[in-house]
Kinemage of the C-alpha trace (Angstrom):
@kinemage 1
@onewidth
@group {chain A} dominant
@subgroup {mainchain}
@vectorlist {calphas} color= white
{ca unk a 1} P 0.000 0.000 0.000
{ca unk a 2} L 1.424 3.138 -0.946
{ca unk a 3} L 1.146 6.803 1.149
{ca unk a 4} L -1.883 8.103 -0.853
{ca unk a 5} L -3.710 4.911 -0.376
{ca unk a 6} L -6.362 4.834 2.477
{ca unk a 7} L -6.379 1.457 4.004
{ca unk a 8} L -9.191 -0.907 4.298
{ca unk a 9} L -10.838 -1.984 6.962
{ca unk a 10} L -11.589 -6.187 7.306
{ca unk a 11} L -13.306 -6.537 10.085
{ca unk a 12} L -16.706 -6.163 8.219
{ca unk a 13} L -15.803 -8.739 5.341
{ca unk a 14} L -14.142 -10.747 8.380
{ca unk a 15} L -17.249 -10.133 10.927
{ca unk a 16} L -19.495 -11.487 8.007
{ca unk a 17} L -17.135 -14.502 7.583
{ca unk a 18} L -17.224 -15.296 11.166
{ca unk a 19} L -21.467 -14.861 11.371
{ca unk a 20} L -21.502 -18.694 9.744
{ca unk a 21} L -19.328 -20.076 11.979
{ca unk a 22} L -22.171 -19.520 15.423
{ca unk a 23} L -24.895 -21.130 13.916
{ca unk a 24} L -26.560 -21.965 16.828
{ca unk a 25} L -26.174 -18.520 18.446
{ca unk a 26} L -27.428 -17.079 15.034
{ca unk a 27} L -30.541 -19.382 15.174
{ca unk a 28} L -31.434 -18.389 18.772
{ca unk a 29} L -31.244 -14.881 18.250
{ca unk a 30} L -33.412 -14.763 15.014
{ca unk a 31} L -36.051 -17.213 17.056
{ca unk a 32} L -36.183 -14.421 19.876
{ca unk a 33} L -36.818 -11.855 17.431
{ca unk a 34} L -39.582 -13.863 15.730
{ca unk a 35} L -41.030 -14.534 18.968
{ca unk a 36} L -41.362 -11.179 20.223
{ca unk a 37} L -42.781 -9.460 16.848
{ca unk a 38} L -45.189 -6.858 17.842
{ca unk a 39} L -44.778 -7.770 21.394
{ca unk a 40} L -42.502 -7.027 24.300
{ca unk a 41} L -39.129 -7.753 25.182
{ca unk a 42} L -35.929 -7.912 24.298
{ca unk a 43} L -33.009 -10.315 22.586
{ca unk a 44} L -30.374 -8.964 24.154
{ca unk a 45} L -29.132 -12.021 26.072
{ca unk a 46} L -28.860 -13.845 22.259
{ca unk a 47} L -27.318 -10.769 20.622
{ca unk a 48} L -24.786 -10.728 22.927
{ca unk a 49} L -24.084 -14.390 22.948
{ca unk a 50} L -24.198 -14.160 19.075
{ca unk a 51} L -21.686 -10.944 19.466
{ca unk a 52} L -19.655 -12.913 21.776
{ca unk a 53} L -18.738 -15.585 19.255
{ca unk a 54} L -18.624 -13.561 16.262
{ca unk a 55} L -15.465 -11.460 18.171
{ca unk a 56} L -13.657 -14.367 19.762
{ca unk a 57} L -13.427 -15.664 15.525
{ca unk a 58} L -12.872 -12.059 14.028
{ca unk a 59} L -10.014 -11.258 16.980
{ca unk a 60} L -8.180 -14.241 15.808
{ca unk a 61} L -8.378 -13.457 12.248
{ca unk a 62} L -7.433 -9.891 12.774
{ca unk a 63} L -4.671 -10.129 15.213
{ca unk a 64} L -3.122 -13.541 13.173
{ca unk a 65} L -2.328 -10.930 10.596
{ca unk a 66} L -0.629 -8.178 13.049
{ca unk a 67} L 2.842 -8.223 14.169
């Protein structure tokens, strides 16, 4: 990459990547939001276990290619 070049950021091409690796965190988190269409309550308990995996696979992609 030259001076003039802005760099790129990976993580969102790396965070999408990393959603199909937590399937079952992915599934739970879209049933809680079909579940609670139109009603009340939350699926933050899922998105954070879905969040939770998704980081622990992008950190290790990102920081593999650091020195």
């Amino acid at each position: 990459m030259s001076d003039d070049e802005e760099p790129v950021d990976a993580r969102p091409q790396i965070q999408a990547e990393c959603m199909a690796k937590c399937p079952t965190q992915s599934a739970n988190y879209e049933s809680c939001k079909e579940r609670i269409k139109g009603g009340e309550g939350d699926c933050e308990p899922w998105f954070f276990d879905l969040m939770h995996c998704v980081d622990h696979c992008v950190a290790h992609k990102i920081f593999h290619g650091t020195k």
